[in-house]
C-alpha positions in Angstrom: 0.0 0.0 0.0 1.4 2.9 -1.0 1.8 5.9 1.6 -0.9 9.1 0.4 0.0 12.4 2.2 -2.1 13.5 4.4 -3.6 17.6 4.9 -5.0 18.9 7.5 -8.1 21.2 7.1 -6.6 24.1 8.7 -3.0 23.8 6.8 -5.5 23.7 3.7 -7.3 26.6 4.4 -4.0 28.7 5.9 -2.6 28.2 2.3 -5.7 29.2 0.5 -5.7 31.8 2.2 -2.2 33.2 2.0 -2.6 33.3 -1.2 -5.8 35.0 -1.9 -5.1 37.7 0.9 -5.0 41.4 0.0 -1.9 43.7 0.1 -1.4 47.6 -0.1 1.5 48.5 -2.0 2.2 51.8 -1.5 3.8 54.1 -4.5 6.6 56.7 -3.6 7.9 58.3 -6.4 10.7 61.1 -7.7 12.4 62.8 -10.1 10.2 63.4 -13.3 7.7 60.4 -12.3 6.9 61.9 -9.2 5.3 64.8 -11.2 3.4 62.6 -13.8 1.4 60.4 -10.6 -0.8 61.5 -8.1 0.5 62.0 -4.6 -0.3 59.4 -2.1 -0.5 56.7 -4.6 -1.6 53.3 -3.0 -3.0 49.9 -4.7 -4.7 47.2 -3.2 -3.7 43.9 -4.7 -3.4 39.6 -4.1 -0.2 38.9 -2.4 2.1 37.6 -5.1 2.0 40.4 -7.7 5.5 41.2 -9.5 6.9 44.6 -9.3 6.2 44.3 -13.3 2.7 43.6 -12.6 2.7 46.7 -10.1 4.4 48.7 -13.0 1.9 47.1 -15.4 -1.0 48.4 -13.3 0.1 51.7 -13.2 0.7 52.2 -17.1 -2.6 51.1 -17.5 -4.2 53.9 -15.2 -1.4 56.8 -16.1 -0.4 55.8 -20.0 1.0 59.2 -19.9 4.3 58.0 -17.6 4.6 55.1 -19.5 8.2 56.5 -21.4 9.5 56.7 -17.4 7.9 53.7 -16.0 9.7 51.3 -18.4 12.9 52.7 -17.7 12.9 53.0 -13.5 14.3 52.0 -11.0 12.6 50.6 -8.6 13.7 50.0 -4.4 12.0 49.2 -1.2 13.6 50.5 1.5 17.2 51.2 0.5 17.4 48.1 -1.6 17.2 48.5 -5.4 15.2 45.2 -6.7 14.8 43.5 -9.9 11.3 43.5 -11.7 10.5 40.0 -11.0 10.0 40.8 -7.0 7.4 39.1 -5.5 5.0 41.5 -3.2 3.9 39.2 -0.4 2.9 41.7 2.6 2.2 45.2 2.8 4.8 47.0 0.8 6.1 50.8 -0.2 7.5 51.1 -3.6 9.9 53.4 -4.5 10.0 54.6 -8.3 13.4 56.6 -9.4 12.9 58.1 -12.3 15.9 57.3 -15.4 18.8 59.1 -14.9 21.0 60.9 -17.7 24.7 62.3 -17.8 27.7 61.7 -16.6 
């Protein structure tokens, strides 16, 4: 007989529901972004979203910073971060806009 791995209900549900809970990611922006999005920008989003997905959203709502938005920088905290950065909690997102010289 072969062995079957067994769940409990509540591991079950505590998954399910990590993965359908709700995050506000929080948008701080500056340089020339900062003057093309609203002040006190905040989305409210599934944990699991992509910094891409986050930039995604924001194109969609603000076409007009899409130039910028492809080209950012992007940090939380102090830490610049790569695109691919999974949001899983309650985040603040810093946009720097593309810098130019030398």
């Amino acid at each position: 007989m072969l062995n079957s791995p067994v769940f409990s209900k509540t591991a079950i549900e505590h998954d399910s529901k990590q993965s359908s809970q709700t995050i506000e990611i929080k948008i701080e922006c500056f340089g020339a972004i900062e003057r093309l999005l609203p002040a006190n920008l905040s989305l409210q989003s599934k944990s699991g979203m992509t910094i891409s997905d986050v930039l995604d959203d924001l194109i969609r709502s603000y076409p007009e910073a899409e130039s910028l938005l492809d080209r950012c920088a992007c940090a939380i905290g102090e830490d610049i971060i790569p695109r691919q950065t999974l949001l899983e909690s309650d985040s603040i997102v810093v946009l720097l806009s593309p810098v130019a010289g030398g």
